[in-house]
C-alpha positions as CSV (number, residue, x, y, z in Angstrom):
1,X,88.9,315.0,140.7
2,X,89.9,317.5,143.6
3,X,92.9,315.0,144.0
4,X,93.9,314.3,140.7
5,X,93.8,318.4,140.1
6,X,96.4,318.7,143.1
7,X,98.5,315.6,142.6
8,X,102.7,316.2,141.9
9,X,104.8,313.3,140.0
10,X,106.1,311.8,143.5
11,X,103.8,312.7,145.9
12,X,102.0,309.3,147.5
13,X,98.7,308.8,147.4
14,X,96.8,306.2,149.5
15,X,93.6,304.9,148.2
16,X,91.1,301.9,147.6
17,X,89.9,303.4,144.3
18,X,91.6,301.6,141.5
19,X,90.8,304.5,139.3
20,X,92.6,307.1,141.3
21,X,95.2,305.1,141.7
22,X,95.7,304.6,137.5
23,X,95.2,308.2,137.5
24,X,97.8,309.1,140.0
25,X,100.0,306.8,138.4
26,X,99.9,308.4,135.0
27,X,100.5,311.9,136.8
28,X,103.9,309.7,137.9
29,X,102.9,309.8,141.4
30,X,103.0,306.6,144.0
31,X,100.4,305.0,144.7
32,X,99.2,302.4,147.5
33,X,96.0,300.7,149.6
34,X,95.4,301.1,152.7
35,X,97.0,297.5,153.4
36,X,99.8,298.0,152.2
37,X,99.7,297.3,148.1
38,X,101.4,299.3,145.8
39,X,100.1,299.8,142.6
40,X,102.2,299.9,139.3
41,X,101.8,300.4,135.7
42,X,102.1,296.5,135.5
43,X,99.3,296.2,138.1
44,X,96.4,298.6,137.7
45,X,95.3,297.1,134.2
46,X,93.9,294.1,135.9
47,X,93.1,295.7,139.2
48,X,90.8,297.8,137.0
49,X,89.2,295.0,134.5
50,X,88.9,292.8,137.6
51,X,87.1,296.0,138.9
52,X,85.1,295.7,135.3
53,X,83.9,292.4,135.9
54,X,83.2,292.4,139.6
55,X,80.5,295.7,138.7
56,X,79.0,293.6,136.0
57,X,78.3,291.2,138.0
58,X,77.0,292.9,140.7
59,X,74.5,294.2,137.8
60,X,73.2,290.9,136.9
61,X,72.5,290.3,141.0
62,X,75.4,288.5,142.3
63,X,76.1,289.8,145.6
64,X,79.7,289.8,147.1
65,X,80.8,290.2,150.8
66,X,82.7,293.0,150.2
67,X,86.0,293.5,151.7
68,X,87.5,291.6,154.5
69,X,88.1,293.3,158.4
70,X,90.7,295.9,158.4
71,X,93.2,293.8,160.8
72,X,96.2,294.6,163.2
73,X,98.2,292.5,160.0
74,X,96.8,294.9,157.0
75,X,98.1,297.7,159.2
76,X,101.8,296.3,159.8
77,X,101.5,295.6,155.9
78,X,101.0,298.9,155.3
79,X,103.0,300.5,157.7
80,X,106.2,298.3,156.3
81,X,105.2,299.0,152.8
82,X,105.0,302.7,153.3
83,X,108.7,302.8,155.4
84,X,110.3,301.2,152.6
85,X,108.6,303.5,150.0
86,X,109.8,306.4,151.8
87,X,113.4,305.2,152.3
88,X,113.4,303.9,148.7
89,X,112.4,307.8,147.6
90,X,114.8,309.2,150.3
91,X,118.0,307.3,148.7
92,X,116.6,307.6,145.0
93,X,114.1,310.6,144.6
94,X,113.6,310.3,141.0
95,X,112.5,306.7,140.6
């Protein structure tokens, strides 16, 4: 909540948790993982119900994996993904 509480429409947040993310997003700020995603308001409904069902599942005993090793790829991802965020902002501020 501290970063929901301190969050600005256009600020960037980076983050794993689909449910900062969809808050974030309603506070019209940008969001993204840590590999290079971004989320949008036409992605975070099913980020979140896949979220849903993933947790129930986990409650009836079904164990995952987790997530895969963070690689030198995932980084590049994000690293392009953020650059072209920041450029996108820089020539249009308010989209």
């Amino acid at each position: 909540m501290y970063i929901i509480n301190r969050i600005q429409a256009g600020d960037i947040l980076v983050t794993q948790d689909f449910g900062l993310a969809a808050l974030a997003l309603g506070k019209k700020a940008f969001a993204m993982s840590v590999r290079g995603q971004q989320y949008t308001e036409r992605t975070i409904g099913f980020l979140l119900e896949r979220r849903h069902e993933q947790a129930k599942l986990r409650r009836g005993g079904k164990h995952s994996k987790g997530p895969k090793a963070f690689t030198e790829e995932d980084r590049q991802a994000f690293l392009h993904s953020l650059t072209k965020l920041l450029l996108r902002l820089q020539e249009n501020p308010l989209e």
